[in-house]
N, CA, C and O atoms as a GROMACS GRO file, in nm:
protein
  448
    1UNK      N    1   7.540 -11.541   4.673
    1UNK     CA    2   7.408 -11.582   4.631
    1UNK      C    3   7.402 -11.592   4.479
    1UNK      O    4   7.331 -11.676   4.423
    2UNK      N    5   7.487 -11.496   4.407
    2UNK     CA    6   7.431 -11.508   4.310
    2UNK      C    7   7.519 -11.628   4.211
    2UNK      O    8   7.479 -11.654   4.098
    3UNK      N    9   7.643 -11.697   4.271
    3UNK     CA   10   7.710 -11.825   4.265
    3UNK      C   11   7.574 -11.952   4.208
    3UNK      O   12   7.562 -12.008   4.100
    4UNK      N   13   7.485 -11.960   4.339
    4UNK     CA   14   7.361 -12.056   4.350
    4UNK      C   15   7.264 -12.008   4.241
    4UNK      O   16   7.210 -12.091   4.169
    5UNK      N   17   7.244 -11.896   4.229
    5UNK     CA   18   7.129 -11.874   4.059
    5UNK      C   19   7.182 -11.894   3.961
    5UNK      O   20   7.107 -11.928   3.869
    6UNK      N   21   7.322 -11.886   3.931
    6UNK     CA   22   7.420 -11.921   3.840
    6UNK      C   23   7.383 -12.085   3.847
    6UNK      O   24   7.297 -12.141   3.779
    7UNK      N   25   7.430 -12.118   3.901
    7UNK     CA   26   7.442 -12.274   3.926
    7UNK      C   27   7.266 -12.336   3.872
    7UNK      O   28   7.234 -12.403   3.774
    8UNK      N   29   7.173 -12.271   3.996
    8UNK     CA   30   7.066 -12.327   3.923
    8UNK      C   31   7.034 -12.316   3.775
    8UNK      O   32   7.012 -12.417   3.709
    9UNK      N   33   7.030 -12.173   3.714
    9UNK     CA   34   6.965 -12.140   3.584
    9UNK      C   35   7.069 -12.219   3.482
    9UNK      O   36   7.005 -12.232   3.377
   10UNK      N   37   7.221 -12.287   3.463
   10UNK     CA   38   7.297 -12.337   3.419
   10UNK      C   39   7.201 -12.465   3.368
   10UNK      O   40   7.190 -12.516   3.257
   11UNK      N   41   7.134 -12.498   3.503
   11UNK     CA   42   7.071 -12.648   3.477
   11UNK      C   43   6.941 -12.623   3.409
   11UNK      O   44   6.899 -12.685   3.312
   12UNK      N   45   6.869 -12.503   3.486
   12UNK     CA   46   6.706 -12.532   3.408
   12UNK      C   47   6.670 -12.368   3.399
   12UNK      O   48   6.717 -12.307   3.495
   13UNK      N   49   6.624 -12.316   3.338
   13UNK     CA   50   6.595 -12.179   3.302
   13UNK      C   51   6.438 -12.183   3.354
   13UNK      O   52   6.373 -12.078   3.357
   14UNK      N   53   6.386 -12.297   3.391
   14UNK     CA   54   6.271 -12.337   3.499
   14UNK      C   55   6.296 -12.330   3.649
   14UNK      O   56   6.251 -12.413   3.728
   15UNK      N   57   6.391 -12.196   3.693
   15UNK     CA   58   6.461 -12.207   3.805
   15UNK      C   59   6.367 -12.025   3.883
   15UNK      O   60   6.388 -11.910   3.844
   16UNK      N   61   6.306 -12.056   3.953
   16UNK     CA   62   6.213 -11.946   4.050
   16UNK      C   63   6.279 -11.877   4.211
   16UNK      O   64   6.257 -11.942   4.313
   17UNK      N   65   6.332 -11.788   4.217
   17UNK     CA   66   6.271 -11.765   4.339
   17UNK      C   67   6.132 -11.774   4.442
   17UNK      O   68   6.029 -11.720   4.402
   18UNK      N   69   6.132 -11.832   4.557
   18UNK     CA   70   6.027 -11.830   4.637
   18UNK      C   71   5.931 -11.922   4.612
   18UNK      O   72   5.902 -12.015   4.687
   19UNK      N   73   5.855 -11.882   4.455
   19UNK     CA   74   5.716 -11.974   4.420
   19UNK      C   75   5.739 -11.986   4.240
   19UNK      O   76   5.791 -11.879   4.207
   20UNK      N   77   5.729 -12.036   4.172
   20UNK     CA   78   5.716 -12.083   4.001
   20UNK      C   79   5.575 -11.998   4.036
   20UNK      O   80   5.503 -11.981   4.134
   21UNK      N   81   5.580 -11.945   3.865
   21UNK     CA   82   5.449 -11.920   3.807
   21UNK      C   83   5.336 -12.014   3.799
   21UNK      O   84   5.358 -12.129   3.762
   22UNK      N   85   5.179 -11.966   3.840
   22UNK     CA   86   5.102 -12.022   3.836
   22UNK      C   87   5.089 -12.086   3.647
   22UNK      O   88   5.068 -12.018   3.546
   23UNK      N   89   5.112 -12.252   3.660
   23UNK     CA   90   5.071 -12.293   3.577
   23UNK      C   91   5.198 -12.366   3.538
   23UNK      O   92   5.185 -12.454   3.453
   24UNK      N   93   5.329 -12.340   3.593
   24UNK     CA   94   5.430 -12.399   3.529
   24UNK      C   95   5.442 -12.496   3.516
   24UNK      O   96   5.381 -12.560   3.601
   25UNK      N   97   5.509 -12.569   3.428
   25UNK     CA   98   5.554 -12.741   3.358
   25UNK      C   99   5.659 -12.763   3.464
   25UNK      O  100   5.752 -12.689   3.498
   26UNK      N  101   5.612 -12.912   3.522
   26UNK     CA  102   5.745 -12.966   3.568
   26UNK      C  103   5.843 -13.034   3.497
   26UNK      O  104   5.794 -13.126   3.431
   27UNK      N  105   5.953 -13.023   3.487
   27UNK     CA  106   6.013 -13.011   3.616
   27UNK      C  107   6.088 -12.861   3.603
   27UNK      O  108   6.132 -12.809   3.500
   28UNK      N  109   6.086 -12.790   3.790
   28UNK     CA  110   6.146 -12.703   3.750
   28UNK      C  111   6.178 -12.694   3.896
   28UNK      O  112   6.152 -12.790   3.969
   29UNK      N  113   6.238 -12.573   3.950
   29UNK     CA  114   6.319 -12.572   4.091
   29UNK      C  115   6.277 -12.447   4.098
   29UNK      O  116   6.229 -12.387   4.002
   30UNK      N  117   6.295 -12.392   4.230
   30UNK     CA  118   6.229 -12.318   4.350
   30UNK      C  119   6.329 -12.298   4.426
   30UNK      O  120   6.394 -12.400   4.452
   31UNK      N  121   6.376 -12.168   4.487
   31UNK     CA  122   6.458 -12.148   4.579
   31UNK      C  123   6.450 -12.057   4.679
   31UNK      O  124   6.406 -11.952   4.633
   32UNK      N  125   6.476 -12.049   4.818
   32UNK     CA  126   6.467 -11.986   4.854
   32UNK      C  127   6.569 -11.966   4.996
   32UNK      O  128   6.622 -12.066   5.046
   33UNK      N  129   6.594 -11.793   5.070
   33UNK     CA  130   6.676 -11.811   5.166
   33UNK      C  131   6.550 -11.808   5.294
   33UNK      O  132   6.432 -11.773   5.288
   34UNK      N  133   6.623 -11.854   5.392
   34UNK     CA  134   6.529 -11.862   5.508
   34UNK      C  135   6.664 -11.803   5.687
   34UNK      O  136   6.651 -11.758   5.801
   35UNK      N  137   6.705 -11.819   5.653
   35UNK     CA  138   6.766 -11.759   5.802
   35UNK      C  139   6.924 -11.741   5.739
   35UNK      O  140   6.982 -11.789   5.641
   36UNK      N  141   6.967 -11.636   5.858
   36UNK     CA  142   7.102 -11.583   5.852
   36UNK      C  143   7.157 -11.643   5.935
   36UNK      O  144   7.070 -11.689   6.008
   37UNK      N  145   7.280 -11.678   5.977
   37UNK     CA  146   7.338 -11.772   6.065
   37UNK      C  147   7.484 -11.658   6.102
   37UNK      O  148   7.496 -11.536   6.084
   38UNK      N  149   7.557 -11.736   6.145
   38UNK     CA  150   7.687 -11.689   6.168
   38UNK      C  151   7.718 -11.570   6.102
   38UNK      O  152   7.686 -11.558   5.984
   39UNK      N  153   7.794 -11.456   6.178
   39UNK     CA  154   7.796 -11.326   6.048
   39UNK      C  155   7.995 -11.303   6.094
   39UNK      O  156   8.061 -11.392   6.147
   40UNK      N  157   8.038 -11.192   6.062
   40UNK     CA  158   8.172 -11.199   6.028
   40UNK      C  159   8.187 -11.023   6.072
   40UNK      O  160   8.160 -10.948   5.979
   41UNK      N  161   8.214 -10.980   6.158
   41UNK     CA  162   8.184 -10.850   6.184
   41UNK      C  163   8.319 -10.761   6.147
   41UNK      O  164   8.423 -10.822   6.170
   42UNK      N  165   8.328 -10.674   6.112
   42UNK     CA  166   8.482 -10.561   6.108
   42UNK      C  167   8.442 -10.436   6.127
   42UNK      O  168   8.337 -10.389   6.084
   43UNK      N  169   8.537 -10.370   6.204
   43UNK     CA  170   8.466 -10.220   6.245
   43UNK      C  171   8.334 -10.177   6.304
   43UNK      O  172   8.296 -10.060   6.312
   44UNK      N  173   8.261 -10.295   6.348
   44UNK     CA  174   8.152 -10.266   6.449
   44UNK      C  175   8.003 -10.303   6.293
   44UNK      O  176   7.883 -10.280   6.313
   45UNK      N  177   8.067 -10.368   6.141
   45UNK     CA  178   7.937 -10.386   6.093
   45UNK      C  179   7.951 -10.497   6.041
   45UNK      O  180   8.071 -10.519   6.022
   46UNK      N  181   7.885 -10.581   6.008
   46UNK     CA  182   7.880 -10.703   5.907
   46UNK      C  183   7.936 -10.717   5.782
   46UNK      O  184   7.885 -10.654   5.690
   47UNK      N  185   8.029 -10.786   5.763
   47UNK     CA  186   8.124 -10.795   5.685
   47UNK      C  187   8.081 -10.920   5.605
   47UNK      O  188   8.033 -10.902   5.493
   48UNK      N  189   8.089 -10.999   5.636
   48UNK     CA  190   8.002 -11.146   5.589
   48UNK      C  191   7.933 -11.226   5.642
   48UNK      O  192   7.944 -11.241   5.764
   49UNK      N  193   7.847 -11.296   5.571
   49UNK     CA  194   7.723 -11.386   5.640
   49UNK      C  195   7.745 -11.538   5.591
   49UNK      O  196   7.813 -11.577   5.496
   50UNK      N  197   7.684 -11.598   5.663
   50UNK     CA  198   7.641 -11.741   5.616
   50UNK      C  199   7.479 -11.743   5.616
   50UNK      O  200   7.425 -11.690   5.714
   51UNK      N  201   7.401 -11.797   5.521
   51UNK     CA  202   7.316 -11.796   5.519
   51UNK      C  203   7.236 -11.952   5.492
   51UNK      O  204   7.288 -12.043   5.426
   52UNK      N  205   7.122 -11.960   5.546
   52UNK     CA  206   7.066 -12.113   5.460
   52UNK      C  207   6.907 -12.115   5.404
   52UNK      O  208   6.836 -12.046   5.476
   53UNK      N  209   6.849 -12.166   5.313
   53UNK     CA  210   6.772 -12.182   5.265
   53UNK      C  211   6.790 -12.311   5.182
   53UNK      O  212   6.894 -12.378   5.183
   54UNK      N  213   6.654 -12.345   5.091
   54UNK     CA  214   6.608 -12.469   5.044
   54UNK      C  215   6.632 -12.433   4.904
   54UNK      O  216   6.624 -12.320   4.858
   55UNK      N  217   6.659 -12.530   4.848
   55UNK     CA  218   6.644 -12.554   4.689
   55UNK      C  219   6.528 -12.693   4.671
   55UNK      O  220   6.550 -12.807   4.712
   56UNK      N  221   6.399 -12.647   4.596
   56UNK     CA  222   6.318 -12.765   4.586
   56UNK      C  223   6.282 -12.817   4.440
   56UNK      O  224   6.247 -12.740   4.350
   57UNK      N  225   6.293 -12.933   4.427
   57UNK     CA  226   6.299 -12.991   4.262
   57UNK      C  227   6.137 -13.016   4.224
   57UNK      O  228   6.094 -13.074   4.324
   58UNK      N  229   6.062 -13.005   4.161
   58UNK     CA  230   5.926 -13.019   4.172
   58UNK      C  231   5.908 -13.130   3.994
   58UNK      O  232   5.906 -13.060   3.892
   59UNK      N  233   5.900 -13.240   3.980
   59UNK     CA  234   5.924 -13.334   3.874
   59UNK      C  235   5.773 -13.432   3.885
   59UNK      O  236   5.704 -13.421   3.987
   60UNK      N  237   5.735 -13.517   3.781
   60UNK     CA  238   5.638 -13.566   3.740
   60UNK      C  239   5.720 -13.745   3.758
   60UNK      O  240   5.663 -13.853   3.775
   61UNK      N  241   5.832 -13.720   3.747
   61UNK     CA  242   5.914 -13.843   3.707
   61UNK      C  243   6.017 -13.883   3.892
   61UNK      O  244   6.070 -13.808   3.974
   62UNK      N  245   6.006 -13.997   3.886
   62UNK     CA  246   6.071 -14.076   4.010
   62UNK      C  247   6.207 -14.042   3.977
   62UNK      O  248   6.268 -13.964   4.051
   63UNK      N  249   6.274 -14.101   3.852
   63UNK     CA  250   6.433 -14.048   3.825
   63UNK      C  251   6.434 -13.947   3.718
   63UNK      O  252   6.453 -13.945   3.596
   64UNK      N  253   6.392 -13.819   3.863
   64UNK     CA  254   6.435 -13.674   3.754
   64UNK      C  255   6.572 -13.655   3.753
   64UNK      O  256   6.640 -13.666   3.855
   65UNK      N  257   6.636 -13.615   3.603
   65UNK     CA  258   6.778 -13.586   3.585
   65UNK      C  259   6.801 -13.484   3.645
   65UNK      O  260   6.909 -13.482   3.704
   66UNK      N  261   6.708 -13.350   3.656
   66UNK     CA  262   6.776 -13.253   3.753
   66UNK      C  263   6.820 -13.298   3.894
   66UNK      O  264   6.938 -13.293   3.927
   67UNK      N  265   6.733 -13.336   3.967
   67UNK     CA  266   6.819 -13.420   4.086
   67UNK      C  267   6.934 -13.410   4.065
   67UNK      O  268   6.992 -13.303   4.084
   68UNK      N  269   6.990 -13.504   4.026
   68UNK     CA  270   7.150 -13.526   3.953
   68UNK      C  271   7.248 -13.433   3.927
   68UNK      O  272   7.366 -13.438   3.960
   69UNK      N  273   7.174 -13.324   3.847
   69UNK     CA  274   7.264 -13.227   3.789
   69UNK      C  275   7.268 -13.133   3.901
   69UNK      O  276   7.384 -13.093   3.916
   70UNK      N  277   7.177 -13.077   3.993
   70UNK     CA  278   7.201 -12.999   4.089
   70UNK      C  279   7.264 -13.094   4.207
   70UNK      O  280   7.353 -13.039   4.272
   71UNK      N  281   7.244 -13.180   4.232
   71UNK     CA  282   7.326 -13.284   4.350
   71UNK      C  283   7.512 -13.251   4.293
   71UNK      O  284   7.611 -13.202   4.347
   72UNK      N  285   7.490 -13.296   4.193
   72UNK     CA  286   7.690 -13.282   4.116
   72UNK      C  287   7.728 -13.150   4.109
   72UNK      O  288   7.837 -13.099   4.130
   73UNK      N  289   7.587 -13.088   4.065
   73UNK     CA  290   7.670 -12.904   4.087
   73UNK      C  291   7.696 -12.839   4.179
   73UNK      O  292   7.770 -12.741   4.174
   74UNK      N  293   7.627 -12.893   4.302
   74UNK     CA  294   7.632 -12.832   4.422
   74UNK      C  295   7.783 -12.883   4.471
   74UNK      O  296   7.867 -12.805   4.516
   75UNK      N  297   7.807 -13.053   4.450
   75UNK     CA  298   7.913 -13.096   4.481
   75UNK      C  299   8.048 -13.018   4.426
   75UNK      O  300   8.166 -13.012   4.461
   76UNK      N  301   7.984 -12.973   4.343
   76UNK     CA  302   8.146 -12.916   4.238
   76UNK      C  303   8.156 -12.777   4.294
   76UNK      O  304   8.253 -12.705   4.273
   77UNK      N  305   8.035 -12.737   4.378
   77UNK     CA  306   8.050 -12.533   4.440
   77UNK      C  307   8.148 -12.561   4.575
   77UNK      O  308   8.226 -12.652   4.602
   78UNK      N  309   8.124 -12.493   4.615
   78UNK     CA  310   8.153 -12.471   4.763
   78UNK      C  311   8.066 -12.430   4.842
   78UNK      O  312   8.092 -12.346   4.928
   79UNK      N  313   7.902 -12.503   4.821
   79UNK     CA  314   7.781 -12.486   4.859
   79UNK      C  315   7.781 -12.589   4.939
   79UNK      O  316   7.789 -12.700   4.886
   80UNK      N  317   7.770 -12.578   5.096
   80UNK     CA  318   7.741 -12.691   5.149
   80UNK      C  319   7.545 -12.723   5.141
   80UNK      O  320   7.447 -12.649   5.137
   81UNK      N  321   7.564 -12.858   5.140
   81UNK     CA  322   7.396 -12.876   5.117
   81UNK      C  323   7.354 -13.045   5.197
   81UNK      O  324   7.448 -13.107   5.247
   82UNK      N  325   7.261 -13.086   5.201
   82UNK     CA  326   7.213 -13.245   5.242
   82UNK      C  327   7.068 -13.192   5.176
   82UNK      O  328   7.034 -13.082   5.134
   83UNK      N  329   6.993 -13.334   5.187
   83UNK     CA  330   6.885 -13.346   5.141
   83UNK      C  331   6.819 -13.379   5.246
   83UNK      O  332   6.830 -13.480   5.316
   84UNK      N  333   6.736 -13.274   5.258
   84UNK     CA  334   6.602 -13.276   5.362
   84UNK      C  335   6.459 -13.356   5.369
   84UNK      O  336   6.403 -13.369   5.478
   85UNK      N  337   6.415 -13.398   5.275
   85UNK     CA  338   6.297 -13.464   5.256
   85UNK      C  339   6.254 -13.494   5.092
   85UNK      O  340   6.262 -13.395   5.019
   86UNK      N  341   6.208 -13.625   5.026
   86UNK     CA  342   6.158 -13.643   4.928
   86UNK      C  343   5.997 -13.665   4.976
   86UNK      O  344   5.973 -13.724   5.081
   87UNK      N  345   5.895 -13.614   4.894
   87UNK     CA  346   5.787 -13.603   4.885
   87UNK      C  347   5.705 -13.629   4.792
   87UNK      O  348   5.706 -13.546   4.702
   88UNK      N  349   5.594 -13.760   4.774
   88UNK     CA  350   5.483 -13.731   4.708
   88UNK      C  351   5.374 -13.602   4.691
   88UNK      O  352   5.287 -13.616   4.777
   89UNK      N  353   5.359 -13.523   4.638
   89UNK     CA  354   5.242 -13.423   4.672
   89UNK      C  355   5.128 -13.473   4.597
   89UNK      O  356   5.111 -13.455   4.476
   90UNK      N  357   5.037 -13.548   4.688
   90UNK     CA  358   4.891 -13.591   4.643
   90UNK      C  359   4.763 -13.480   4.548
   90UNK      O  360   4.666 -13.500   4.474
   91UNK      N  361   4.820 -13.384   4.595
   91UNK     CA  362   4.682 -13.275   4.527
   91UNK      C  363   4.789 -13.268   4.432
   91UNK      O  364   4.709 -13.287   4.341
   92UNK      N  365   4.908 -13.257   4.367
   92UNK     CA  366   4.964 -13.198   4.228
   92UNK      C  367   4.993 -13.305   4.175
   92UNK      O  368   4.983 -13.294   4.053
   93UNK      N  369   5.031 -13.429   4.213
   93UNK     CA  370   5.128 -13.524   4.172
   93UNK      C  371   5.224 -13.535   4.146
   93UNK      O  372   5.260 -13.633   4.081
   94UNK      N  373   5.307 -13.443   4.184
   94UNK     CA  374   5.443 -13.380   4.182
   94UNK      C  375   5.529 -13.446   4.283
   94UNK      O  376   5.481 -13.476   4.392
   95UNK      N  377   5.694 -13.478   4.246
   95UNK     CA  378   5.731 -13.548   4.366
   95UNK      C  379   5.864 -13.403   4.356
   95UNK      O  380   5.931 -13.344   4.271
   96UNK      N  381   5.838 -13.402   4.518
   96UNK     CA  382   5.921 -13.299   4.588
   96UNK      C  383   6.006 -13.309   4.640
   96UNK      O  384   5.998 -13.374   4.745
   97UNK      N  385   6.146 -13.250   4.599
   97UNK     CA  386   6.310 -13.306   4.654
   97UNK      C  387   6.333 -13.184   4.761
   97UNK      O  388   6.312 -13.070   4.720
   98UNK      N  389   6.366 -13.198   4.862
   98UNK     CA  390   6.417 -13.088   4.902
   98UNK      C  391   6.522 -13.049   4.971
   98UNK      O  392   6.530 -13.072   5.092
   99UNK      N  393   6.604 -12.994   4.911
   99UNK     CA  394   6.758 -12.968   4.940
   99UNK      C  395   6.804 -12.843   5.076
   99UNK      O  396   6.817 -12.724   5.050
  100UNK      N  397   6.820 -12.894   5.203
  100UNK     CA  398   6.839 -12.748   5.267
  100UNK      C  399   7.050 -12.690   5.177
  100UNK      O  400   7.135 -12.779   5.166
  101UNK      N  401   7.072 -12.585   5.144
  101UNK     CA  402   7.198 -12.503   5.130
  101UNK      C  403   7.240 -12.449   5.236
  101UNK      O  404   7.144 -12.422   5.308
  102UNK      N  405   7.353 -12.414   5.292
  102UNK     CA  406   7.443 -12.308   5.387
  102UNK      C  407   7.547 -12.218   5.272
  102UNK      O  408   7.632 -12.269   5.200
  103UNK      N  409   7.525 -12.131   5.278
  103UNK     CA  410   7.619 -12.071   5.164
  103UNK      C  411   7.687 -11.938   5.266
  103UNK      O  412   7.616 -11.875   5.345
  104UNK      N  413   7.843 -11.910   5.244
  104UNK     CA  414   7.861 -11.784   5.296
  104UNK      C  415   7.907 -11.703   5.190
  104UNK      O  416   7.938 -11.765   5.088
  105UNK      N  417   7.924 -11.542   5.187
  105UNK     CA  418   7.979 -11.490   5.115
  105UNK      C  419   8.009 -11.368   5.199
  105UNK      O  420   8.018 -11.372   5.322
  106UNK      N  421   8.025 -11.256   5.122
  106UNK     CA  422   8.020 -11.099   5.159
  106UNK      C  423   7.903 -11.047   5.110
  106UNK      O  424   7.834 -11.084   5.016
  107UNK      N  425   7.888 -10.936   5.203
  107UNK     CA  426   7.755 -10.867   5.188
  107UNK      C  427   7.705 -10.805   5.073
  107UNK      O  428   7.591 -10.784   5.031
  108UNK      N  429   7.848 -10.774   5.020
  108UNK     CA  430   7.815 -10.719   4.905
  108UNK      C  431   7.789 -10.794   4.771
  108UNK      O  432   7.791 -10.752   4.655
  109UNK      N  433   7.764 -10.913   4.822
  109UNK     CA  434   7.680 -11.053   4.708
  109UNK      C  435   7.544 -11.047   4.730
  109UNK      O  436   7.454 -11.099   4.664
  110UNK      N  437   7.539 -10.967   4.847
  110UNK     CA  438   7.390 -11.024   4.894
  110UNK      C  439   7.238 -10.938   4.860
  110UNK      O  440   7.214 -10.833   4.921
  111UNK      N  441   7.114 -11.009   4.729
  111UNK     CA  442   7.050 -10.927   4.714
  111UNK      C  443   6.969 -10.799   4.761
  111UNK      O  444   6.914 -10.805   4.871
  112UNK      N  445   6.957 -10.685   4.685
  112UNK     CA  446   6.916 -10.532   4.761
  112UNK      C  447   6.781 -10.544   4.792
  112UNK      O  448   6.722 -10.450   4.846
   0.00000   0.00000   0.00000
């Protein structure tokens, strides 16, 4: 996990878990995990996981450069990812990218 905050904050130091601060400037990204998938068991406990969650780009602009830079960085990890949905958001005016991730590691990557 902490590979993917690396990766994000590299690109934008506008990079949130869960929700951005009320009031923030776009553009900035949002991340979050949402389910555990496949696990890796030894000795009867969990040894490693795969996990997936969203990375979401939140921009004012049609060709935001972050797009880009997280699309190529992800390409350059060993983060598998696709793009789930682009979005107008009518009440913010914000256009919304949204990236689902699968990431595996060991447990002992994984936040306390």
């Amino acid at each position: 996990m902490d590979e993917l905050v690396q990766l994000l904050t590299a690109i934008t130091q506008n990079t949130y878990h869960y929700a951005a601060p009320p009031n923030t400037q776009p553009p900035y990204i949002v991340w979050q995990e949402f389910s555990q998938s496949d696990t890796m068991d030894a000795d009867g406990e969990q040894d490693q996981y795969a996990v997936s969650g969203t990375i979401d780009i939140f921009s004012l602009m049609e060709k935001e450069p972050i797009v880009k830079q997280v699309r190529e960085s992800l390409n350059d990890s060993e983060i598998a990812f696709s793009l789930k949905s682009v979005q107008y958001e009518q009440d913010t005016g914000l256009i919304h990218w949204e990236y689902e991730f699968d990431l595996v590691g060991g447990l002992d990557e994984w936040p306390e």
